[in-house]
LOTOR-358324 format. One record per residue (C-alpha): x, y, z; residue in three letters. Coordinates in nm, 3 decimals. Each point is the difference from the previous one (the first is absolute). Layout:
BEGIN
+---------+---------+---------+-----+
|       u |       v |       w |   r |
+---------+---------+---------+-----+
|       X |       Y |       Z | ALA |
...
+---------+---------+---------+-----+
***
This chain:
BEGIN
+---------+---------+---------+-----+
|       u |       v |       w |   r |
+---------+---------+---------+-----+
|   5.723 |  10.600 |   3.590 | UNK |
|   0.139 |  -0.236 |   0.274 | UNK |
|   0.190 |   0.056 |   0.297 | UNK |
|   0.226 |  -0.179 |   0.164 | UNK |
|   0.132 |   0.022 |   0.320 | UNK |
|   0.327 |  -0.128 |   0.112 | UNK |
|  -0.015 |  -0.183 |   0.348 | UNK |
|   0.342 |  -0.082 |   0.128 | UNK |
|   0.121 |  -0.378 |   0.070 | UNK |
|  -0.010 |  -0.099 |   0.370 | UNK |
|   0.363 |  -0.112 |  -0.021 | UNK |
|   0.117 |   0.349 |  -0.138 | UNK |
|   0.161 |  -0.165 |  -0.324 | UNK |
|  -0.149 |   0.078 |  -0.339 | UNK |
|  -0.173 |  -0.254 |  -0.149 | UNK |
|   0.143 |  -0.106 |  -0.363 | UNK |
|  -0.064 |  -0.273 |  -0.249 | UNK |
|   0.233 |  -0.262 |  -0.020 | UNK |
|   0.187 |   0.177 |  -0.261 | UNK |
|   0.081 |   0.229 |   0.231 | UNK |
|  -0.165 |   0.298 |  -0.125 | UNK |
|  -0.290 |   0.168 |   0.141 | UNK |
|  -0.340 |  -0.068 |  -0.058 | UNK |
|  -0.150 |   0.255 |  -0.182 | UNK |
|  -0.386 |   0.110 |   0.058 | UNK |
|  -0.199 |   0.194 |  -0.265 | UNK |
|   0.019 |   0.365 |   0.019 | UNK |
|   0.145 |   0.309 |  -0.119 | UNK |
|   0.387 |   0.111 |   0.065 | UNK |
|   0.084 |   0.350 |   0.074 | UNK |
|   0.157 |   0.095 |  -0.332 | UNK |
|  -0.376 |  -0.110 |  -0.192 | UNK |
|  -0.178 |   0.203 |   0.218 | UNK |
|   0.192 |   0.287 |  -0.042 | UNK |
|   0.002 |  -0.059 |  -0.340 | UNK |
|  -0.377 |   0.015 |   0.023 | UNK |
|  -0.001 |   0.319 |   0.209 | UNK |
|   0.200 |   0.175 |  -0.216 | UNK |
|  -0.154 |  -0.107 |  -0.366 | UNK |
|  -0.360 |   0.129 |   0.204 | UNK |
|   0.171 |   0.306 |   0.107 | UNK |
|   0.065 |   0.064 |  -0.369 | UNK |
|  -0.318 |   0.002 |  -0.145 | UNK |
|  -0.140 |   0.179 |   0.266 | UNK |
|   0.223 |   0.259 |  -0.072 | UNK |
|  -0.098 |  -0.006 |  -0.344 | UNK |
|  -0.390 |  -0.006 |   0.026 | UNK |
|  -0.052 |   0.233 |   0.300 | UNK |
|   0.068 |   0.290 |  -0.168 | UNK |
|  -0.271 |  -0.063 |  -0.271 | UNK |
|  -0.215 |  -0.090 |   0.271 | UNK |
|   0.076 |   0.322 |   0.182 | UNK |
|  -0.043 |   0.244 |  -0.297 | UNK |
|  -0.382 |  -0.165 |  -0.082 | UNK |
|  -0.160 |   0.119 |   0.301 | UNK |
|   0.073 |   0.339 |  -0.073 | UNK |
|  -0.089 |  -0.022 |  -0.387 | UNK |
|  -0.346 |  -0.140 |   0.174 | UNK |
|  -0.055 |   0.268 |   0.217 | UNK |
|   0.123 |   0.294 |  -0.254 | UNK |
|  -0.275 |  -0.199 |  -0.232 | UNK |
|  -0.266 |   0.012 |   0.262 | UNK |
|   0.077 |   0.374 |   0.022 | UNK |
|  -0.034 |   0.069 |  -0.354 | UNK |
|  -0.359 |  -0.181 |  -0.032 | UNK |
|  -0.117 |   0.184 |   0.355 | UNK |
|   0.044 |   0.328 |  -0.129 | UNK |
|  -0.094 |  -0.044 |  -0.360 | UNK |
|  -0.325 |  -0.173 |   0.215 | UNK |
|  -0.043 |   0.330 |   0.181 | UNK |
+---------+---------+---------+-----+
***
């Protein structure tokens, strides 16, 4: 992933193409990120509870072979 980091023009005017638009620097806009965050947020959502509910179907299994081992 890069970074950039935006160092202001000595003069204090933007600097733009001769078009006059901006010039634009590879990276990530606000809306894609989010975008990101929230699709991630989703399918954490969706596989944490499975997650979750395993540790205790391990530990009632571990239970069941301890005592049947006693």
């Amino acid at each position: 992933m890069w970074c950039y980091i935006f160092r202001p023009n000595p003069s204090g005017l933007s600097q733009t193409s001769r078009r006059g638009h901006r010039d634009r620097r590879g990276g990530f806009t606000l809306i894609e990120l989010m975008v990101v965050i929230a699709i991630l947020g989703i399918l954490a959502a969706l596989v944490a509870p499975s997650i979750i509910g395993r540790k205790e179907d391990a530990m009632r299994a571990a239970a069941k072979t301890q005592i049947k081992n006693f």
